[in-house]
N, C-alpha and C positions, 0 to 999 in steps of 0.2 A: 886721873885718866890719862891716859899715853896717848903718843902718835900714831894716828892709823898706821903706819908703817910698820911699826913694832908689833902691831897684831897684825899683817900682814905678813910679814915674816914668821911668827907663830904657825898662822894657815900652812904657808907652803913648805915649810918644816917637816908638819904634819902628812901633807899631802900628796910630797914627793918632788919639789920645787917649782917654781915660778911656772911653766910650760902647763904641767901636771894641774894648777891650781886655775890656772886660767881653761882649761879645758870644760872644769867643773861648773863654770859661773854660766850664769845668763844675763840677758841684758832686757828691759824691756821695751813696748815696740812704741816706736816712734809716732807723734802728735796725729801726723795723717790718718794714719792705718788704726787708730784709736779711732777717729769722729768719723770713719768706714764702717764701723761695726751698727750690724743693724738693731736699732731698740731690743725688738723680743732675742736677742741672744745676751743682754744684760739682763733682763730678766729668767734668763736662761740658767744663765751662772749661778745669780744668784741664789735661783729654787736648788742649783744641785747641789751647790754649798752648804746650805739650811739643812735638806735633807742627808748628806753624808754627816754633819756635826753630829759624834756621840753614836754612830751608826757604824754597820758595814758599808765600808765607801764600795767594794766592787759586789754589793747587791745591789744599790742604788745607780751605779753604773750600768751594770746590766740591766736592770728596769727603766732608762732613762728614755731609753725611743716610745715605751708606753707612757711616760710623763711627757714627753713633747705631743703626743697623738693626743690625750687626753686632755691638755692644758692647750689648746688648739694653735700651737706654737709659739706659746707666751705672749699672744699678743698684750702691750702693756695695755690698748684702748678699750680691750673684751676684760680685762684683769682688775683694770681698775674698777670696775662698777659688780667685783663679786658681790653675791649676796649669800644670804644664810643659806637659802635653795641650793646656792651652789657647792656651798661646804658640807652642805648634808648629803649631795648626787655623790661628791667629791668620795666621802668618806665609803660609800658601797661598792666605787666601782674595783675590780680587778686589777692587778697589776701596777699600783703604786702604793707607797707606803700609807696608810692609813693611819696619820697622826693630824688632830685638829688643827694644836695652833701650827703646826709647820704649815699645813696645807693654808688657813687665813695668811702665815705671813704673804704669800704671793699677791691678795691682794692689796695689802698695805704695801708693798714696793713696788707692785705696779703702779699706783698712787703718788710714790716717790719719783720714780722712773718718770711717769709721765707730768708731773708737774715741774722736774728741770728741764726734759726736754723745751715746756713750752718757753721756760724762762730761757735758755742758752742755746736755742735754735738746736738742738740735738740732746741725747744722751750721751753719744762719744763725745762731742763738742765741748761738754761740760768736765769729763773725764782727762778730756787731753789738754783741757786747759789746768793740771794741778801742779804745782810744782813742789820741789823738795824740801824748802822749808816751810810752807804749810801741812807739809804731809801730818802730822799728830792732827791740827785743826781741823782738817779734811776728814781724817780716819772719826773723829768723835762727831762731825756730823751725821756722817753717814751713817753713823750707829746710833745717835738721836734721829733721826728720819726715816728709817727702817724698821723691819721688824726681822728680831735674830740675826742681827749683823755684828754682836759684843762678842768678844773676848777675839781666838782667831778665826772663827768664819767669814768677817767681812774682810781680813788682810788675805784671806785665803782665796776669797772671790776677785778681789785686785789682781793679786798674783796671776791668777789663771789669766786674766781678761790682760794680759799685758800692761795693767801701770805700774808705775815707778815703786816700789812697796819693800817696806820692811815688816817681815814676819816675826811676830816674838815668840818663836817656837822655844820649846826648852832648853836647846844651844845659844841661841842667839840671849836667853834669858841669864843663865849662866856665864855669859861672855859680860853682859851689861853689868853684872856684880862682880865681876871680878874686876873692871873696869871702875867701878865705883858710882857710874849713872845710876841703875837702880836693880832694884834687889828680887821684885816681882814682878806680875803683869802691871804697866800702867793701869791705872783707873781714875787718879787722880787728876785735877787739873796740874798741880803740882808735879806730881810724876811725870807725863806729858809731859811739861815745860822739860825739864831735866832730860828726856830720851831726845826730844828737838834738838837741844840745844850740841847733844853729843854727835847728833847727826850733820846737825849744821858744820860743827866742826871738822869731820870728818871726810863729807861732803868738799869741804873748802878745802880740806889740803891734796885730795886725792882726783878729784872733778868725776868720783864715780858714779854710776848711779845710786839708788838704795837698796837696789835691790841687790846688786855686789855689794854693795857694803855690809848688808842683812848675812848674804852666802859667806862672807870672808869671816862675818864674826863669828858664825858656826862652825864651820871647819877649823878657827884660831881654839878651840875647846875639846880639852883629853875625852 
């Protein structure tokens, strides 16, 4: 595995140099402005994430203000206690996608939602408290604690909601093998271990976030 550096210079090679490359990145948003966001817009997320996975993202975009009208703005307190009645009203009414278990996951994460809220005085409080080298430990709770947060939906619901996140999109995948970390999605605890540890390192020589460090390994690939 090489020095970040080396695949930084790859990126901006690529990308038309250092100015160019920095233009491209993001950064994600700071502790505060995480434990600001209100509950029902984390469960906001992550109904729209569930629903675009494997979907037309801008049908679901476009039907999303009848998903907030209909799902009575995510509250997570009205979410958690869905019942079968509700997945059956659910399933008739117009204007949102009519899939079972996406629609039950809402309440299984409201369930989640609202059982860290009680525990970490908030849902952003518990967000904004992650840092980067828990982030693999972090990501496989989340996805043990959820429902349909595996593979990339739940790194794609971080993303959005501004945490610190690396994406293992097919670039970033690609990068990680040619790197020598690993060769497919994590799944493993094992694998995990291995992407941590590349990050950790990575992390430490550059003090970027992960989520540049995520952007830099994608653009570093032909």
């Amino acid at each position: 595995m090489r020095g970040f550096s080396e695949i930084e210079k790859r990126a901006m090679e690529r990308k038309g140099g250092r100015a160019a490359l920095a233009r491209l990145l993001s950064a994600p948003e700071p502790p505060d402005r995480l434990r600001a966001i209100p509950a029902d817009r984390w469960l906001s997320a992550m109904t729209k994430c569930v629903f675009q996975a494997g979907f037309n993202w801008k049908i679901v975009e476009n039907l999303w203000p009848r998903f907030e009208e209909v799902f009575d703005g995510f509250d997570i307190y009205r979410w958690e206690l869905m019942s079968d009645d509700d997945v059956d009203r659910l399933l008739t009414i117009d204007g949102i996608v009519a899939h079972g278990p996406k629609i039950r996951s809402v309440g299984v994460n409201a369930r989640y939602l609202a059982e860290i809220a009680e525990k970490h005085g908030g849902v952003g409080a518990f967000f904004a408290e992650w840092k980067p080298g828990r982030y693999c430990a972090n990501l496989l709770a989340l996805q043990a604690g959820c429902a349909r947060m595996g593979g990339r939906t739940g790194q794609m619901f971080l993303r959005r909601m501004g945490i610190d996140t690396v994406i293992f999109s097919p670039d970033v995948l690609k990068a990680l093998a040619r790197e020598g970390v690993a060769d497919a999605m994590p799944v493993s605890k094992r694998s995990f271990d291995a992407v941590q540890a590349a990050i950790d390192q990575w992390h430490g020589e550059t003090g970027r976030p992960l989520t540049q460090i995520s952007q830099i390994l994608a653009f570093s690939v032909d």
